[in-house]
N, C-alpha and C positions, 0 to 999 in steps of 0.2 A: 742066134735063136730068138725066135719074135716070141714077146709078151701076149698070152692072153690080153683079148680090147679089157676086159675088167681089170688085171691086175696092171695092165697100164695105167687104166684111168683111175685106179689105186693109188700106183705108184707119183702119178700126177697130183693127186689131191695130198699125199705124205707133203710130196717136197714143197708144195704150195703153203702148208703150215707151217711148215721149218724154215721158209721165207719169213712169212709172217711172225713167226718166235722171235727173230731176231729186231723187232719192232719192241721197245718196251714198252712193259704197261703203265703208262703216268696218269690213269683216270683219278686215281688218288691224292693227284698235287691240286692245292688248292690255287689257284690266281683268281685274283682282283682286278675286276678292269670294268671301270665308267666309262661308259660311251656317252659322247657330247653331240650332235649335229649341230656345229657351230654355224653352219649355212641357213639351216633351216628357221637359227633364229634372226641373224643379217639378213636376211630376205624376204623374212615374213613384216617386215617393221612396216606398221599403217601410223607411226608414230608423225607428226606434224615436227617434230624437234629432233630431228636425228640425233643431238648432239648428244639429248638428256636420255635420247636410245641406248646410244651406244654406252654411258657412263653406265646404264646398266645391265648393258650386256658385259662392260667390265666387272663389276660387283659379283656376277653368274661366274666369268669365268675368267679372272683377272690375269693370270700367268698371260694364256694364252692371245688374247683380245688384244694385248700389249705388242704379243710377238706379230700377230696380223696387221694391226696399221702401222708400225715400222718398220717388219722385216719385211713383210710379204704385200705390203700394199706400197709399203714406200712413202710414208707417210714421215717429215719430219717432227718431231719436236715441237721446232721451231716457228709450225705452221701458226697464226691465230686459231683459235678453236673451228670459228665458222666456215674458215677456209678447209679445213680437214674436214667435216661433216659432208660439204659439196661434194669433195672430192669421193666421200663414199658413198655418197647421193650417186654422182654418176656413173663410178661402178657398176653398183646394185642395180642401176639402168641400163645400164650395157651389157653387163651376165647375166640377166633375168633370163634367155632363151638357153644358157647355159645350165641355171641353176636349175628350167623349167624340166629338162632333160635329165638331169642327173637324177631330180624326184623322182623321175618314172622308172630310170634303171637300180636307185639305191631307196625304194619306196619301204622295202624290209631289210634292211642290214644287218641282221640276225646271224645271217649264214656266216657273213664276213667276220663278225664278234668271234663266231664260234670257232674257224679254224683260227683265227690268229690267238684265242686262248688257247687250244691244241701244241700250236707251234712254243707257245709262253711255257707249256707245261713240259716239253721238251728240254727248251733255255734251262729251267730250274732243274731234271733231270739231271742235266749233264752239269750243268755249273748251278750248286745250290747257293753260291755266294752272292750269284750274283743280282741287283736290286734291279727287279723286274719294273718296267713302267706299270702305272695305277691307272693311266686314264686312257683313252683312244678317242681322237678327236677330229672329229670331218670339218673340211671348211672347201671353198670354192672361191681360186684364187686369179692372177692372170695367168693366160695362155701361153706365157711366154717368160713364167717368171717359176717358183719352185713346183715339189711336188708333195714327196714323202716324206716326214720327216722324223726322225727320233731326238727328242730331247732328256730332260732328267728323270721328266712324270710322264710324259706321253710317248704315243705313237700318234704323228700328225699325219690325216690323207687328206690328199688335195685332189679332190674327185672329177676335178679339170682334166684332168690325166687318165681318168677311166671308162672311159663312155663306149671305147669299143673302138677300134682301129679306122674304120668307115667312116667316123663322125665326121661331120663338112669342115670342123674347125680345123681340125688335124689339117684338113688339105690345103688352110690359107699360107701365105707368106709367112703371115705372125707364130706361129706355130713351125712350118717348114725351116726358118731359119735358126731356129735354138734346137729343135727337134725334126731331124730329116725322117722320111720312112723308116730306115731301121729302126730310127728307137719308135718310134710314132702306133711304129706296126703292136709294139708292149701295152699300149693304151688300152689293155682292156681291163674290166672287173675283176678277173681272176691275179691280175698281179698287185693285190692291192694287198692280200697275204704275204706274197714273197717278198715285197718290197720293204714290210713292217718287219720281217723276220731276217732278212740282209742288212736291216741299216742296225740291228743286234748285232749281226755278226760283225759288221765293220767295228760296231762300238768294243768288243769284247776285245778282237784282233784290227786293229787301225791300222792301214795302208802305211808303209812307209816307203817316202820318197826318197829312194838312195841310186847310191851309184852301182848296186847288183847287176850280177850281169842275165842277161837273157833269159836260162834256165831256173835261174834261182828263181826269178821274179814271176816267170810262167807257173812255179812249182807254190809259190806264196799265192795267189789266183786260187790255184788248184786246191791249196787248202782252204779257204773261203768259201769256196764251191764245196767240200766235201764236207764241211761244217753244216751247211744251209739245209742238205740234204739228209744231215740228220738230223736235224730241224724241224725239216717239212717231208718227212719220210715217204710219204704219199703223193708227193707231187711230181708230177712227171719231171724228168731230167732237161729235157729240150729248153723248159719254160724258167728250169732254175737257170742257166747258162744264158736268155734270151736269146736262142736260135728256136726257127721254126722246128719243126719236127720231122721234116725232109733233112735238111740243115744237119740235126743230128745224126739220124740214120748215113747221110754220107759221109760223115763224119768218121762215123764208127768203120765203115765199111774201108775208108782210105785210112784207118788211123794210123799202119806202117810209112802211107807216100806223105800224114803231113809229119811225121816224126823227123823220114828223110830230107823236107824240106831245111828242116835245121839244122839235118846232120853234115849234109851234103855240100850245104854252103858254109861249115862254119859259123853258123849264126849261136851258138849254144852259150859259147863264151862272152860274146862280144856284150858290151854299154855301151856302146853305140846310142844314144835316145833316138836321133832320129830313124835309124833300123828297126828298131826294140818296138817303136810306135807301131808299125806296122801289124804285131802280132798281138801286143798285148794292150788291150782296152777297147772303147769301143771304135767299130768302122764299118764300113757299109759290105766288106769283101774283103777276103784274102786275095788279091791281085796273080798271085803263083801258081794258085789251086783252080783257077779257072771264073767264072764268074758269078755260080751260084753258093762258092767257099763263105761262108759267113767269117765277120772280123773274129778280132778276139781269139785266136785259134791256137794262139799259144796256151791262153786258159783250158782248152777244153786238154790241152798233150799235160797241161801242167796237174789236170784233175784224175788224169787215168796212173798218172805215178803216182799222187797220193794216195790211189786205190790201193792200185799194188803194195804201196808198202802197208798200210795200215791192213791189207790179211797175212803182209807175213810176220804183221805182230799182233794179233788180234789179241793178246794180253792188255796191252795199252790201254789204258783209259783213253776215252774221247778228250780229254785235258791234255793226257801226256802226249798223243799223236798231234795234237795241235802246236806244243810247245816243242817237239824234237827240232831239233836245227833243221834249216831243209838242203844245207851238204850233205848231211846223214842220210835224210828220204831217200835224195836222188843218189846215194851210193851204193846203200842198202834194196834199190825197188831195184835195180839193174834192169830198166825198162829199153824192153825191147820190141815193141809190138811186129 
């Protein structure tokens, strides 16, 4: 029997809200967060003495300024002072068509504050124990050296890394060799959220390097990924996982033939690392699935069982699904797409 077009488009706008229900409301948590544009003051310096610059741009913001000329510039110690000054002298001479770029795409970072407090206001939802970072702090680093970073107080962007997938730099050697297209392709603005709310996640649950086998480690992925997305509950899927959004959609459409790929071969059990590389982390392609299979593909089969199990306990706290064993998930989801 067809619906009336009205009580369809009733029936449409109900389930659209009972979607949305399931979104909580965190407008009420309070987060804290200073934003720094640590670029904007490196880069502005008409200072004649770099050296008595930067002591006070340490003074401004001494954690960090510490962590940039020795983590991120590479800067020893051990340098003489004037020697170190130079060397940010030529820096700040060689990135200036970098930094000039990043002012014009990050001229109002307003937007970016706002969803990553969104995303913070989630973090505290679901985990009120745990101690949110206080600061959020831009800086512009090399092309070939970090990116995002979370530390004790901040969340660090390296706005190197966000200019947009097109940018000329992305397409040099310097850039190509640490960062091929696939990743390269993430380089835009919009992952500058997901990047500050995944390296939470890692902090909360840290990767661990073991000897698990195949499944397990797809299904530990999987929770990561179902973590993040409650997280950033509005952001599309494709962009949490770093697949296009073709990528996804065939994804979804093949999800019984990449299931069989594992089934098929025996791959489920196996530690095998160099097998296991193949599916799980980042790669340019799944080699099996043809040539437009995105890597990583064990993640995406490892994320659709932690679906399944987490609605057939939807009792669970977001804690307690995260903490279940994951022999239990994958016994429990009896995933069979």
């Amino acid at each position: 029997m067809k619906l009336p077009v009205f009580a369809l488009m009733l029936s449409m706008v109900f389930f659209s809200c009972n979607e949305q229900e399931k979104i909580p409301d965190v407008s009420n948590i309070t987060v804290s967060l200073k934003t720094t544009r640590f670029e904007q003051d490196l880069f502005d310096t008409t200072s004649n003495n770099l050296l008595d610059y930067l002591l006070q741009l340490q003074k401004k913001e001494p954690g960090f300024t510490e962590t940039y000329l020795s983590a991120i510039l590479n800067i020893s110690p051990n340098w003489p002072k004037d020697s170190a000054a130079s060397y940010v002298n030529s820096f700040i001479n060689a990135y200036r068509p970098i930094f000039d770029s990043s002012e014009k795409t990050f001229h109002n970072f307003n937007p970016f504050e706002k969803e990553i407090i969104k995303g913070l206001q989630f973090v505290k939802y679901y985990f009120p124990s745990y101690p949110l970072p206080s600061k959020l702090i831009t800086y512009i680093g090399p092309a070939d050296g970090y990116g995002d970073i979370l530390t004790d107080e901040a969340l660090i962007v390296g706005l190197q890394f966000h200019l947009g997938k097109d940018f000329s730099l992305y397409k040099t050697s310097l850039v190509q060799d640490t960062y091929p297209a696939y990743l390269s392709n993430r380089f835009e603005p919009s992952y500058i959220v997901i990047n500050c709310i995944n390296n939470i996640v890692n902090d909360l649950y840290p990767e661990k390097i073991n000897d698990k086998s195949l499944v397990i480690q797809m299904i530990e992925k999987g929770k990561r990924l179902y973590l993040l997305s409650k997280f950033l509950p509005k952001t599309e899927e494709y962009k949490l996982i770093g697949y296009t959004e073709k990528q996804l959609e065939d994804a979804r459409e093949h999800e019984a033939v990449i299931w069989d790929l594992f089934v098929k071969n025996e791959y489920l059990q196996i530690t095998d690392k160099n097998i296991i590389k193949n599916y799980i982390g980042e790669s340019p392609k799944t080699q099996e699935l043809g040539e437009g299979a995105p890597g990583n593909i064990g993640a995406f089969s490892g994320w659709q069982i932690m679906k399944k199990f987490a609605k057939k306990n939807q009792s669970l706290t977001l804690q307690q699904l995260m903490n279940t064993d994951t022999e239990i998930i994958l016994q429990q989801a009896k995933y069979k797409p």
